[in-house]
C-alpha positions in Angstrom: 7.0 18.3 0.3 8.0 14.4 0.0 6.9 12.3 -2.2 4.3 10.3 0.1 3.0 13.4 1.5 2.0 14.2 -2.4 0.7 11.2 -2.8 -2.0 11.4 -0.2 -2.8 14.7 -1.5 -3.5 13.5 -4.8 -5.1 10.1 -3.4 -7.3 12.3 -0.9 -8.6 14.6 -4.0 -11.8 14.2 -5.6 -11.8 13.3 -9.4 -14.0 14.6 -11.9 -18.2 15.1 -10.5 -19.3 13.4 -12.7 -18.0 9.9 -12.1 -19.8 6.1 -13.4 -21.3 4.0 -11.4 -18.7 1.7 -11.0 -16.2 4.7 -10.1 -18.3 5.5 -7.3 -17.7 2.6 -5.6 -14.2 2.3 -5.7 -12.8 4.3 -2.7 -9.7 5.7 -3.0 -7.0 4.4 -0.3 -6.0 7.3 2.1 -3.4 6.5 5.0 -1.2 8.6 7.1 1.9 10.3 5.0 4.0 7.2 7.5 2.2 4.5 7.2 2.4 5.1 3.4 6.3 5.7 3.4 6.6 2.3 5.5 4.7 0.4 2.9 6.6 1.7 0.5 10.1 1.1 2.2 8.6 -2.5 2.7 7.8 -2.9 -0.9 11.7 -1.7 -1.7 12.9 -4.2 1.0 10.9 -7.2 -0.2 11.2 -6.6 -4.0 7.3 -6.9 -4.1 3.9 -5.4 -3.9 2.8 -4.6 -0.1 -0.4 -3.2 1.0 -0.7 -1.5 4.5 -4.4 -1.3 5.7 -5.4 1.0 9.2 -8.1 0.9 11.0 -8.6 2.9 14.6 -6.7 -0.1 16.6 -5.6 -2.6 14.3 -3.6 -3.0 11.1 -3.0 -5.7 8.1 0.0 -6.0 5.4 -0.5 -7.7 2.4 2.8 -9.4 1.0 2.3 -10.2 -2.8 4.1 -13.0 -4.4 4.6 -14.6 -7.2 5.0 -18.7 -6.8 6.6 -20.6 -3.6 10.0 -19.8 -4.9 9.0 -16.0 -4.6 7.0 -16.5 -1.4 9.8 -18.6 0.1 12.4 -15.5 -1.1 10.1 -13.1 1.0 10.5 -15.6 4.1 13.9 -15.9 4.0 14.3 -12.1 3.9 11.5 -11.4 6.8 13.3 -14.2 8.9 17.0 -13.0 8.2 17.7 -16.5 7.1 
């Protein structure tokens, strides 16, 4: 099985019954086995954190970065400047 496929798995799993208050809330992020290998080949390609949220239609990615050096970095690389 690869890697992203175990990761939904274990993502998609309920913890312990008996969870806080505040763990309650916190839903645990479940996406498709690809969408979670493209974020994750983003992430490689952009040397930085990238978030990949679905919805039924539509779609977001969330680039982190660091200061204007590092978001200017990311630019360059998405542009192929």
């Amino acid at each position: 099985m690869r890697q992203t496929e175990q990761l939904c798995k274990v993502e998609a799993e309920p913890k312990s019954k008996t969870k806080s208050k505040s763990a309650r809330k916190l839903k645990p992020r479940v996406s498709e086995p690809g969408v979670l290998e493209l974020e994750e080949l983003l992430a490689e390609q952009l040397a930085t954190h990238v978030i990949i949220s679905m919805k039924k239609q539509r779609g977001k990615i969330e680039v982190a970065f660091a200061d204007l050096d590092d978001l200017e970095r990311i630019y360059r690389l998405i542009s192929g400047l």
